[in-house]
C-alpha positions in Angstrom: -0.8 1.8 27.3 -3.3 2.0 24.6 -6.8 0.7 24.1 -9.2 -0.3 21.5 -12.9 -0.1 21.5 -14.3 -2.2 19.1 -18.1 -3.4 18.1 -19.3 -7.1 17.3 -21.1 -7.7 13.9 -23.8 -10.6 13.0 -23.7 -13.8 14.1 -23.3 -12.0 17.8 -26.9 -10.9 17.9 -29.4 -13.0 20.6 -32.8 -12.8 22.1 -32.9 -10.2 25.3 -29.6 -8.3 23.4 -29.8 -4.5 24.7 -31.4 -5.0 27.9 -30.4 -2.3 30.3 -28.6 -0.6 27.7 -32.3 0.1 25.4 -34.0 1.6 28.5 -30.9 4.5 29.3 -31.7 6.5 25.9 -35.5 6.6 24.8 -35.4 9.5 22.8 -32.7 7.7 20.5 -34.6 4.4 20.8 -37.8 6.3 19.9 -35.7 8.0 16.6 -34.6 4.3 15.9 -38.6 3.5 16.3 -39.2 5.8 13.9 -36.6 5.3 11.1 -37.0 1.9 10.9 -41.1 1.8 11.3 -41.0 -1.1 14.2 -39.6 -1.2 17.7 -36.0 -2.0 17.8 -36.9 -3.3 21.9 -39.5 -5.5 20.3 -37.0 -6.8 17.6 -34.4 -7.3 20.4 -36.2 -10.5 22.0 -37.7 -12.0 18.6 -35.4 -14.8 17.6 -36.6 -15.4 14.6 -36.5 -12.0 12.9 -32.8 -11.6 14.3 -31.4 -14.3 12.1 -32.7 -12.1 9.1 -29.9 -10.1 7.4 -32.9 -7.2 7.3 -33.7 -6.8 11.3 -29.9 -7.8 12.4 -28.8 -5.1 11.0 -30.4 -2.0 12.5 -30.6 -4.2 15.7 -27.2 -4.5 16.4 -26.2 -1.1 15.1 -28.7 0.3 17.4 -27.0 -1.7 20.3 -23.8 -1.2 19.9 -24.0 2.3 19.3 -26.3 2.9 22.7 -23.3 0.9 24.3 -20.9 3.0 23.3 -22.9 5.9 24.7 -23.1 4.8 27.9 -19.1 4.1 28.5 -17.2 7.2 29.8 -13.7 7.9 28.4 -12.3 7.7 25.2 -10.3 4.8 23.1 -6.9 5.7 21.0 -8.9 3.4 18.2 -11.8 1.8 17.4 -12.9 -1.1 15.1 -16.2 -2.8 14.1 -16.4 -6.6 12.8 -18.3 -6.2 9.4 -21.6 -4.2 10.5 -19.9 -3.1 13.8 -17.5 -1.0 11.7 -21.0 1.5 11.2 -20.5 1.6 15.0 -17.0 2.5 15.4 -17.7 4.8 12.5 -20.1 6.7 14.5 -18.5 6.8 17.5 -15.5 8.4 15.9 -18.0 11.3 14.6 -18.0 10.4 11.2 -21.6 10.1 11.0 -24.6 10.9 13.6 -26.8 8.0 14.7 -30.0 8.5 12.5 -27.6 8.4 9.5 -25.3 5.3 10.6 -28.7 3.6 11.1 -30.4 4.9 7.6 -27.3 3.4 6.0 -27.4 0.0 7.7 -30.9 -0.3 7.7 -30.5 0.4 3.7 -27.6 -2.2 4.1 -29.9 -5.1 5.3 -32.4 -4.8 2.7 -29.6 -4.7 -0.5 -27.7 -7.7 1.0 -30.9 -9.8 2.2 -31.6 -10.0 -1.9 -29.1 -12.2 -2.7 -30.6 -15.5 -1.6 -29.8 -18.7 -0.4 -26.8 -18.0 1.4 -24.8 -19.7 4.5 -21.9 -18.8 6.5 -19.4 -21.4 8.6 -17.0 -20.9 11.1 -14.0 -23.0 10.8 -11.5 -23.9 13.5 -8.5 -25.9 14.0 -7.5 -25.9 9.7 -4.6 -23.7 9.2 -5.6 -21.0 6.4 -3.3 -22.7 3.5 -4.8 -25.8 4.1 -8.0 -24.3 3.8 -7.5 -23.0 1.0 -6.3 -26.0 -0.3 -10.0 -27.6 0.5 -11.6 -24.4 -1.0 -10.0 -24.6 -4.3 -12.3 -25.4 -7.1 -15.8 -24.7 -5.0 -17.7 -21.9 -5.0 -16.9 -20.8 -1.0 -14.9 -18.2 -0.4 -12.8 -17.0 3.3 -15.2 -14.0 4.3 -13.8 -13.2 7.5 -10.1 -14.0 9.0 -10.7 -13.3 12.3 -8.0 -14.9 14.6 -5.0 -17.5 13.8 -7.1 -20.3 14.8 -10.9 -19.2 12.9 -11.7 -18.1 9.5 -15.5 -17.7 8.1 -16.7 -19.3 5.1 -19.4 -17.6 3.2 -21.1 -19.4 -0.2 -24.8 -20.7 -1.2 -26.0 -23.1 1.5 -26.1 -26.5 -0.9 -21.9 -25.1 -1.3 -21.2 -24.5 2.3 -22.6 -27.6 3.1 -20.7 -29.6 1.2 -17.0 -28.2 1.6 -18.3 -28.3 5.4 -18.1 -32.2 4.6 -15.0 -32.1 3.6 -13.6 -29.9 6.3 -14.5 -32.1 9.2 -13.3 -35.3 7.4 -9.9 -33.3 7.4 -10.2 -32.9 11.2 -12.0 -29.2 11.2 -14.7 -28.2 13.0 -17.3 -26.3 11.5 -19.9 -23.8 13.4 -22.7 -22.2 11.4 -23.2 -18.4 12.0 -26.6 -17.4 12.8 -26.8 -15.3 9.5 -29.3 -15.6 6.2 -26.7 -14.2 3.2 -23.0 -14.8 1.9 -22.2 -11.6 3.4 -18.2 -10.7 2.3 -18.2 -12.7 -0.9 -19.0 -12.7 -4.5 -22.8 -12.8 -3.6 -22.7 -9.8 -2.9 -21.2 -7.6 -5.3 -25.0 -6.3 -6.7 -25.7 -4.9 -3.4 -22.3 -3.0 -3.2 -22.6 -1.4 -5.9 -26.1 -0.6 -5.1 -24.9 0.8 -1.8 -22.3 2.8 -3.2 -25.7 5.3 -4.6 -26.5 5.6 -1.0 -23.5 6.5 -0.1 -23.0 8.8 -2.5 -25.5 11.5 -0.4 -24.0 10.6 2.5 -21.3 12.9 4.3 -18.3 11.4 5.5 -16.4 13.1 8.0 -12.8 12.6 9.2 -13.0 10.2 12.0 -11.6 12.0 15.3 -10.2 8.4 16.6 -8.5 5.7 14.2 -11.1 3.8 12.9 -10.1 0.0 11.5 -10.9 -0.9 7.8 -12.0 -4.4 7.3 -11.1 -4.0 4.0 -7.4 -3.3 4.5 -7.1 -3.6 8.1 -5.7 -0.2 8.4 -7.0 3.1 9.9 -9.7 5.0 7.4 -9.7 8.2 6.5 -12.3 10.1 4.9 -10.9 10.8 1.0 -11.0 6.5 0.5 -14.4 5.7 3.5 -17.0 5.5 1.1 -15.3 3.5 -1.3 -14.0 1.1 1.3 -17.3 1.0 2.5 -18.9 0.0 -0.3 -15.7 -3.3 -1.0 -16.4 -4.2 2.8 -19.5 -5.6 1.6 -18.3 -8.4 -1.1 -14.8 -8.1 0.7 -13.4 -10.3 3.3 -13.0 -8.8 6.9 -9.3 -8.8 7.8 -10.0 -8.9 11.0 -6.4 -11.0 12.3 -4.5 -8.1 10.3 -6.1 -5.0 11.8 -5.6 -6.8 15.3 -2.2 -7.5 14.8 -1.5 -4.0 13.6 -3.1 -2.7 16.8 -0.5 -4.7 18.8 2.3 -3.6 16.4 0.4 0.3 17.5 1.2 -1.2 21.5 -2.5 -1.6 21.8 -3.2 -4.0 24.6 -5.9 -3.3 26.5 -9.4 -4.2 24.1 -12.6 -3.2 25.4 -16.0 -4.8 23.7 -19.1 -3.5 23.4 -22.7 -4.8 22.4 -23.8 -8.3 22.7 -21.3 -11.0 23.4 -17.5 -11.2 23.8 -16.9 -13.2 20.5 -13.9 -10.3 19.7 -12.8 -10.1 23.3 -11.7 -14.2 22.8 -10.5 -13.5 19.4 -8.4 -10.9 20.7 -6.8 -13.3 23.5 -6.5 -16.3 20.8 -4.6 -13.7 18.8 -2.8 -12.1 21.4 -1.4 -15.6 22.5 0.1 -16.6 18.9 1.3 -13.5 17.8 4.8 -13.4 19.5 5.6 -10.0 20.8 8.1 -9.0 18.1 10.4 -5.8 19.2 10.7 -4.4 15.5 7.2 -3.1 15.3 8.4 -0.6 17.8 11.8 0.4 16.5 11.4 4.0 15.1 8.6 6.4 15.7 5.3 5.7 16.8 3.5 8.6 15.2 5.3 7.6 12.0 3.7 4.1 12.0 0.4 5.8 12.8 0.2 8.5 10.4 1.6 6.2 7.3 -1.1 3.1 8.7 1.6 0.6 8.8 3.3 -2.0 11.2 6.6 -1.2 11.1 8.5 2.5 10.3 9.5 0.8 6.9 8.8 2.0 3.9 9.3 0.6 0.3 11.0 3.4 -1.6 10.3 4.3 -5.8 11.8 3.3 -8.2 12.0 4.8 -11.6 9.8 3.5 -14.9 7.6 1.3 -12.5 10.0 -0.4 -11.3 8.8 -0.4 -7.7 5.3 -1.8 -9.3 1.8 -1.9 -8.8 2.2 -5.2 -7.7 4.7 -3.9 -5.1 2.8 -1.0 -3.9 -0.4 -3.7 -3.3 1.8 -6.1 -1.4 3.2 -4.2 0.8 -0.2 -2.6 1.4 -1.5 -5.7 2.0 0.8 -6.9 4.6 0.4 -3.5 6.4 3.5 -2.1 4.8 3.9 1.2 2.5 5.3 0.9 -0.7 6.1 4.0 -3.5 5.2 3.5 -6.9 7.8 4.6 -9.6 6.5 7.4 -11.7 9.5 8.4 -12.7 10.0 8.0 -16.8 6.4 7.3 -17.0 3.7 9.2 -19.3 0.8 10.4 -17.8 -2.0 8.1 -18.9 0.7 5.1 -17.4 0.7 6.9 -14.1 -3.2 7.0 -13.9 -3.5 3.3 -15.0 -1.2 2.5 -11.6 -3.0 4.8 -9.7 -6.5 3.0 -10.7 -5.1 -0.3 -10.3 -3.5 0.3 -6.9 -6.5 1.9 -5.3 -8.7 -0.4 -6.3 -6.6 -3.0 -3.9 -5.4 -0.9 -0.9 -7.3 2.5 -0.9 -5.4 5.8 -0.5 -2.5 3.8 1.6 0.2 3.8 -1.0 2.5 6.4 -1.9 3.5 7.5 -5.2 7.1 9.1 -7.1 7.1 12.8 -7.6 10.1 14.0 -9.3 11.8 17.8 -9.4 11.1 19.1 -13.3 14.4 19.3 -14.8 13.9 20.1 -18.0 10.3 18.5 -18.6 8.3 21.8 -18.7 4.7 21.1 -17.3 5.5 17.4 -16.3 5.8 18.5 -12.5 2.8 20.8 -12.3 1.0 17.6 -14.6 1.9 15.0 -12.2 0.7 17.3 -9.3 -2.9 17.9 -10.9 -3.6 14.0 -11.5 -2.1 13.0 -7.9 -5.2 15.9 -6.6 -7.4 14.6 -8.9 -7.1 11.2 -7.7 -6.8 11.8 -3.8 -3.3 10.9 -3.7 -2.1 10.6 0.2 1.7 9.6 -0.1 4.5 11.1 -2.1 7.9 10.9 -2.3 10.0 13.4 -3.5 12.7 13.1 -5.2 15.9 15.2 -6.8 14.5 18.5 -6.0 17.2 21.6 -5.5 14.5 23.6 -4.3 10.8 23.9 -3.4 8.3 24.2 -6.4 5.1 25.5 -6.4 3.8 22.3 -8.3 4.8 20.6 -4.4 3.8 23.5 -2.7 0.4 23.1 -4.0 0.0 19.2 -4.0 1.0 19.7 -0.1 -1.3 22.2 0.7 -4.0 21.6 -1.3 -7.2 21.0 1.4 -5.2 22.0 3.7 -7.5 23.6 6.7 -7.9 23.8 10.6 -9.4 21.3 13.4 -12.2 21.9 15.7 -9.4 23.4 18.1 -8.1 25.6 15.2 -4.4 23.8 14.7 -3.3 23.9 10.9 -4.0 20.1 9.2 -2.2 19.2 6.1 -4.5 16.4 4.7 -1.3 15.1 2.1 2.5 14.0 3.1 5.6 14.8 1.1 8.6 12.2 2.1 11.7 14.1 0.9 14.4 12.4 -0.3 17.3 14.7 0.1 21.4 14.5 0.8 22.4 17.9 1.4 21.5 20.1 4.4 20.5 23.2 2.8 17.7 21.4 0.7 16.9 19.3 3.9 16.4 22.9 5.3 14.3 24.3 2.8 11.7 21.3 3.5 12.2 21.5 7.0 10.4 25.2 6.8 7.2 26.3 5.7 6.7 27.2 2.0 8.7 30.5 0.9 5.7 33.3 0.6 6.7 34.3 -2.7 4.9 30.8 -4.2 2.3 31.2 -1.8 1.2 34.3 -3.4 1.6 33.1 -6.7 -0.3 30.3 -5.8 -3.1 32.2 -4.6 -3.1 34.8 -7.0 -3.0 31.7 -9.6 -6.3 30.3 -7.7 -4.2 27.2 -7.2 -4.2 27.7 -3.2 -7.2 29.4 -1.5 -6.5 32.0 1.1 -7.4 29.8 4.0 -4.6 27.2 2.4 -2.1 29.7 2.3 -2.4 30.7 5.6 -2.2 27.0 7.0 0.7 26.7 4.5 2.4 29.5 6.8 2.5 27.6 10.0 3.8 24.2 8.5 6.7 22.8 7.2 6.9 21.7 3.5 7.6 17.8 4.0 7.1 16.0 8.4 9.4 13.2 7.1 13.2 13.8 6.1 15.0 10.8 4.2 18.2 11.1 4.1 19.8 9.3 1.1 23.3 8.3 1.9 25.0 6.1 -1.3 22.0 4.7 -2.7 21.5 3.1 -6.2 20.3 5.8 -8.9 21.6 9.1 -9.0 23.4 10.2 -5.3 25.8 12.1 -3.8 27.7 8.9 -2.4 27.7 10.4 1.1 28.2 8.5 4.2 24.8 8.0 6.2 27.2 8.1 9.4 28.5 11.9 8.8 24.5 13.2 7.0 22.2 11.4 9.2 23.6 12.9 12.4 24.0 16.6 10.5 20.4 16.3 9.4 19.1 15.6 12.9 20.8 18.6 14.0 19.2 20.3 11.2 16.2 19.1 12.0 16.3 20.3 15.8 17.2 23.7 15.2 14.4 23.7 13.0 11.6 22.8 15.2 13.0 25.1 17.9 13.0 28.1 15.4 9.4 27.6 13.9 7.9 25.6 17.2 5.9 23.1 15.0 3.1 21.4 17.0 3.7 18.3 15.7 7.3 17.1 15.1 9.4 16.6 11.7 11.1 13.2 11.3 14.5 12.1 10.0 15.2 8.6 8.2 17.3 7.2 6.5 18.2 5.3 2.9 20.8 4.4 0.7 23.0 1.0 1.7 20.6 -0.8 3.9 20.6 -4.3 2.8 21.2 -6.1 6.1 19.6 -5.8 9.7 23.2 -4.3 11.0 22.7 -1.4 8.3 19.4 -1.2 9.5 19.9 -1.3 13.0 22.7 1.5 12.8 20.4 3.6 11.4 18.2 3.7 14.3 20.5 3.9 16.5 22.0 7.0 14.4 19.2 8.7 15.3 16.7 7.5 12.0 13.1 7.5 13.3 12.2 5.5 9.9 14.0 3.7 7.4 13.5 3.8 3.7 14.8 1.0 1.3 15.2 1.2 -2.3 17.2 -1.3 -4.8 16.9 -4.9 -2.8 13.0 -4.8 -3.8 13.8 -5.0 -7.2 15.2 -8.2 -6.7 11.8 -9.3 -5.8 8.8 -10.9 -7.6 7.0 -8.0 -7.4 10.0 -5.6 -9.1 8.9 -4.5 -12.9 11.7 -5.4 -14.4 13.1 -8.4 -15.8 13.9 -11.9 -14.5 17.5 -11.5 -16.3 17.6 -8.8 -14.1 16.8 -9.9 -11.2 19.1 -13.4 -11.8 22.0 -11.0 -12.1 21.6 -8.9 -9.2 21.1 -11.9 -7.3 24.7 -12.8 -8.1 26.2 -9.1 -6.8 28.1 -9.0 -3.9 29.2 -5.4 -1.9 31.6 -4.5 -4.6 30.3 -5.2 -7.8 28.5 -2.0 -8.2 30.1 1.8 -10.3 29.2 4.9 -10.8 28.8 6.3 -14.7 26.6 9.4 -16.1 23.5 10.3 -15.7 21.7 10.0 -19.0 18.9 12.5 -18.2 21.6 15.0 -16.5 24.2 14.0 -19.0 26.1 17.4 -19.8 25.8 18.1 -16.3 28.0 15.3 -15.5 26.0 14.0 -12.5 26.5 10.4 -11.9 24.5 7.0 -10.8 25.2 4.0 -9.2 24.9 1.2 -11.1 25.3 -2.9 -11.2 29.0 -3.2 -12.4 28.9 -7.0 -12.7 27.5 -9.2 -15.5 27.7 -5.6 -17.8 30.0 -3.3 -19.5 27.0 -0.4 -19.2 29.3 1.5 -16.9 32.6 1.0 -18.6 30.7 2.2 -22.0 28.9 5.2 -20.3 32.4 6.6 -18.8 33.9 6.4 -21.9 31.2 8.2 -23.7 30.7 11.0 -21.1 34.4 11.0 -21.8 34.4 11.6 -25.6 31.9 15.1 -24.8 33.9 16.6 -22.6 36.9 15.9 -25.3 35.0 17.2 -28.4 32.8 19.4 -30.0 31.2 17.5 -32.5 30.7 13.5 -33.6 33.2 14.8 -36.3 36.5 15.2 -34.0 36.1 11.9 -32.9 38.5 9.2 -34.6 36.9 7.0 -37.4 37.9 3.9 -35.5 36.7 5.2 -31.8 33.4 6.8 -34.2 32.9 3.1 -35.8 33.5 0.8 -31.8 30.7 3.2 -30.6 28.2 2.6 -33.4 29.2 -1.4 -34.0 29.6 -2.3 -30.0 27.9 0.3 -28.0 24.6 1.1 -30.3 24.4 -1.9 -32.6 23.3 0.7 -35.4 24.6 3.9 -37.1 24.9 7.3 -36.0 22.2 8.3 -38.5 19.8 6.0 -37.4 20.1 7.1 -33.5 19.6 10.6 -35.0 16.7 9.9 -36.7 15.1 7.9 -33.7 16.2 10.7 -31.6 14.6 13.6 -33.8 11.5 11.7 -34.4 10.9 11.9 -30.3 11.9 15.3 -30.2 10.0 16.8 -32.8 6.8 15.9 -31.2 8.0 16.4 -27.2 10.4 19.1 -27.7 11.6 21.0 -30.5 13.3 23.7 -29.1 16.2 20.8 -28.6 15.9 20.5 -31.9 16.4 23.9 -32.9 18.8 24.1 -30.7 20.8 20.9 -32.1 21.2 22.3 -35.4 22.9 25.3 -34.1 25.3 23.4 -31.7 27.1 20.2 -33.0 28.4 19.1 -29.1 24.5 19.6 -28.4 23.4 17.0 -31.3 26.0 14.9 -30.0 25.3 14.6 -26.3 21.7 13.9 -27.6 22.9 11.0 -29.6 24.8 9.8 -26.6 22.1 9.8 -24.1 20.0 7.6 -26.5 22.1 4.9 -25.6 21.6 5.8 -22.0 17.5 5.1 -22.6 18.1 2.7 -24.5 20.3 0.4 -21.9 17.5 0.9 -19.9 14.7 -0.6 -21.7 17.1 -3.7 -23.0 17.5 -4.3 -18.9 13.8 -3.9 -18.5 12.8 -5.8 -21.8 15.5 -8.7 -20.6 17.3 -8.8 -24.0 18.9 -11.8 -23.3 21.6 -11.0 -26.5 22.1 -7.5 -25.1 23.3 -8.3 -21.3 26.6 -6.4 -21.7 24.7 -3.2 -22.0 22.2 -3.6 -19.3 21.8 -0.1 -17.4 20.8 -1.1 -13.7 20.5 1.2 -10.7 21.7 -0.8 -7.9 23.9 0.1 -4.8 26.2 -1.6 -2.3 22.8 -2.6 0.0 22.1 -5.8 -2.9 25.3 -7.3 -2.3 24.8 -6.7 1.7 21.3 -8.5 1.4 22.3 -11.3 -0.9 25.3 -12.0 2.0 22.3 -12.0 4.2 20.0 -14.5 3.0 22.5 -16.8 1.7 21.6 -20.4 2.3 18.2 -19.2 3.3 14.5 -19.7 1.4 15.3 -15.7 0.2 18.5 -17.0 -1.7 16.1 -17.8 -4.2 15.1 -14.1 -5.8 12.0 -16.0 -6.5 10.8 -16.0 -2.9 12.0 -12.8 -2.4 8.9 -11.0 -1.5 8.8 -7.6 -1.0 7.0 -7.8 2.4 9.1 -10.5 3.7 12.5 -8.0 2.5 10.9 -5.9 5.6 10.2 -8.4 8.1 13.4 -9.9 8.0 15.5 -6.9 8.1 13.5 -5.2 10.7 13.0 -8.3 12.8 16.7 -8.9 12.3 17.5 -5.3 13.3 15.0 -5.7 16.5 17.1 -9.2 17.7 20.2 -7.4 17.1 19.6 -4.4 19.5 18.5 -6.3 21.7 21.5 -8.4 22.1 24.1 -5.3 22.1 21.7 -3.3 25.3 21.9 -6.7 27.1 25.7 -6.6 26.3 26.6 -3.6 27.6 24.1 -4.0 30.6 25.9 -7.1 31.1 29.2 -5.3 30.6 28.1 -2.2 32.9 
């Protein structure tokens, strides 16, 4: 049982509002008095100056905030519709009342500047249709605030027109009781003159879950200001934080201030949402400390792959998607990073890969995740803990008001072998602690909170996944990492508890479903989504994975762990990449040089496999390593089998970019990280909509797979309840 709190915005505010609430607390009425230079009592029962933006404001802040102080008790969240969120921002301590009221007060005036503008209700036109209607105006959606109602907001002459429209289409159209466009276009001058006030402004971390209207998710303090300032020219999504409560098991909402306008919404929406049992498979505190419906989550994939545009959908559908880093410079990194934050905040997650043999690249990616207050990673390939992760983990890290250790940033480790699981299971080994405070990179107080935590709270098992794996069965590690993970927590007695979930194969709701029932408190999916709309790669690509079935997948080197001889999974069908790559890794281990190869085996390679000489890969290949890393060089001249592994792996880039290019001449050579799960999900959806790769969406991959997994629990428990 869980409840919600939450705090009306304008368009609730009437004559007589605050009565018996005003009179409880007249030293903060009198502070109120004073900020604002009138009396907010007086205010209260003019009419007239409560339909202006100016006075609404600081009236219904003032209101909802004395509400909230006279209830006893405290919610599990809180939410405010547009200016309520000030409200539920104060009551969860981010802010005292004098300042929540400065800043709404300050709010008022910018907004009330942009003149001549009008907001609608509209019920009874389903949000498609409306949109329909919309297309070509000037009127924007401002507010979704239940199945059944969305706001319009526009210039009056434009609001009264498409209101025309609407009701000859069988809507019905309320005006709200407001003088701006608030949540549109309108109003982008006064958001970003807002963001200056914000700027002196304090924000602390909320002690209760406080709703976004912006992204309908929980805020937290690193992304607040800048959410803050969208919420303005933004519009309120209110249906999605609502239905993300219930997915939470919310279902008790309590209102306060003037009104029960988001009591009924909360009934209309509690009616048409069916009571779906997948938003409560896996853990709870997963779900709440990740911000999203379901304990899904959209795993990386390398060179951008798993997109911007994949990160951003799934944030907006209250999902978690990880972007691929992986392969990508720097300044390509940042560019995602920009892009994706702009759109969903700090909810996103991003790749961070174990430094092989890219010296500085870990530590580099590290510094620009801090820079940019990156939340979410996922790590991936690492044989041991780093202090490049040691430090993006426990960077900020400090204690509550009670004194417990807080780590304000999340590592999902990716792992397949106990002993690593293990290592991120315990807290960081104190010989990089104390380099990384000697360095400066970790203060003391981080160090110490470093001590009493373990590296990485969520434990991914990868069972045989697409990419580079182990090919181990999820039904011998996930059970073995579980174990793991309990013997950990009873040796270190964590406060809060680390998680196990599971990857690799899970391309139906049965794979999903026996992953939970394994014991996976989370699930984790990784090469379906790149058969998506959303995947950055190419529609050649996605056409031929679209055609794979369970077996039409191999395993051939690993160009960037070539000599090594570790191996990836790949898409076997529609290319001879893995046939090719085999043979190749074949010729190294064979020979010492290019030279003891046979002219005719020498002349295939360079006509069929590279399409170009031996001397023009070289000089490709030197040209890249002269400027990134000579030492290979050096080293190349001394060692013939070296130059040659070097000239092989070129071929192993270069497969890669022809898949991601979509060379439609060079298909037989497409490199493509793909495992069993795509042929699983394509059995799936056959003769479904999702056939189609086309309306694949990443966000609808999840639904279906956890719903599916949901429905098919269900069924087996009321099975073997039938069959006890």
């Amino acid at each position: 049982m869980a409840v919600v709190w939450v705090f009306p915005g304008q368009g609730s505010q009437r004559r007589g509002m605050g009565d018996g609430v005003l009179e409880r607390h007249p030293d903060l009425c009198a502070k109120a008095d004073e900020i604002l230079g009138y009396s907010v009592a007086e205010l209260c029962r003019d009419p007239v100056r409560l339909r202006d933006t100016r006075f609404s404001q600081p009236a219904l802040y003032t209101v909802n905030a004395l509400s909230y102080l006279s209830q006893d008790g405290r919610p599990d969240y809180l939410a405010g519709h547009s200016l309520g969120e000030y409200t539920a921002l104060f009551a969860a301590g981010c802010f005292d009342f004098e300042t929540g009221l400065r800043l709404v007060a300050r709010r008022g005036e910018l907004m009330s500047q942009a003149k001549g503008g009008a907001m609608t209700a509209v019920l009874g036109v389903p949000v498609e249709r409306l949109e329909a209607l919309l297309h070509g105006t000037d009127v924007e959606i401002a507010n979704y605030n239940s199945p059944q109602q969305v706001v319009l907001a526009g210039l009056q002459d434009d609001i009264a027109s498409v209101t025309e429209a609407i009701e000859a289409d069988g809507g019905k159209c309320v005006p709200l009781a407001v003088s701006v466009a608030a949540h549109s276009r309108h109003m982008r001058e006064a958001a970003d003159a807002f963001a200056q006030e914000l700027k002196a402004v304090d924000l602390a971390e909320p002690r209760v879950p406080v709703l976004s209207n912006v992204t309908g998710r929980p805020h937290d303090a690193g992304d607040m200001a800048e959410l803050l300032r969208k919420q303005i020219h933004s519009p309120v999504r209110w249906l999605d934080g609502m239905r993300y409560l219930m997915a939470q098991g919310v279902d008790e909402l309590v209102e306060l201030g003037p009104g029960t306008v988001l009591s009924k919404l909360w009934d209309v929406t509690k009616q048409e949402t069916p009571s779906t049992p997948d938003s409560s498979l896996g853990s709870r505190t997963f779900r709440e400390d990740y911000g999203v419906r379901h304990a899904y989550l959209a795993g990386s994939m390398f060179k951008g792959i798993a997109s911007a545009d994949l990160v951003i959908r799934m944030g907006k559908a209250g999902l978690m998607g990880f972007f691929g880093a992986g392969g990508l410079t720097l300044d390509e990194i940042e560019a995602a990073i920009h892009t994706i934050k702009q759109e969903v905040g700090t909810r996103f997650g991003m790749n961070l890969l174990y430094g092989f043999d890219e010296d500085g690249l870990e530590r580099d990616t590290v510094e620009l995740y801090l820079r940019h207050d990156v939340r979410y990673v996922e790590a991936a390939a690492y044989p041991h803990i780093t202090a490049p992760l040691v430090r993006y983990r426990f960077a900020g890290a400090h204690r509550d008001e009670s004194g417990r250790p807080v780590a304000v940033r999340r590592v999902l480790a990716k792992v397949s072998r106990p002993e690593v699981a293990g290592a991120f299971m315990r807290p960081a080994p104190e010989a990089i602690l104390r380099r990384l405070t000697g360095e400066g990179a970790l203060s003391p107080a981080e160090a110490e909170v470093a001590a009493e935590l373990p590296i990485s709270e969520d434990i991914c098992v990868e069972a045989d996944s697409a990419g580079h794996t182990d090919a181990r069965s999820p039904y011998a590690l996930v059970p073995a990492m579980v174990k793991l993970r309990d013997e950990e927590m009873a040796r270190h007695r964590y406060a809060r508890p680390v998680r196990v979930g599971a990857s690799g194969g899970l391309g139906s709701p049965e794979a999903v479903a026996a992953a939970f029932v394994l014991g996976a408190e989370f699930v984790v999916t990784g090469s379906i989504n790149q058969c998506s709309p959303e995947a950055g790669t190419s529609s050649e690509v996605k056409r031929m994975l679209a055609d794979l079935d369970v077996q039409d997948t191999a395993y051939a080197p690993a160009g960037d762990m070539f000599e090594m001889g570790a191996r990836v999974q790949v898409a076997r069908k529609g290319t001879l990449f893995p046939a090719r790559a085999n043979k190749l890794y074949e010729l190294y281990r064979r020979h010492g040089s290019l030279e003891e190869i046979d002219d005719r085996t020498r002349q295939t390679i360079q006509d069929k496999y590279f399409r170009r000489s031996f001397d023009e890969v070289w000089a490709e290949t030197e040209a890249y390593l002269a400027e990134r890393k000579p030492d290979e060089l050096a080293r190349a001249a001394r060692d013939p089998k070296h130059r040659m592994a070097l000239i092989f792996r070129w071929y192993f880039v270069h497969s890669i970019r022809l898949a991601l290019e979509g060379a439609e001449d060079r298909r037989v050579d497409y490199q493509v990280h793909c495992g069993p799960a795509m042929g699983s999900f394509n059995r799936f959806v056959a003769g479904t909509e999702l056939a189609d790769w086309r309306n694949r969406h990443v966000d609808l991959i999840a639904e279906r797979l956890m719903g599916g997994a949901a429905e098919l629990l269900e069924a087996r428990l009321r099975e073997l309840r039938g069959a006890a």
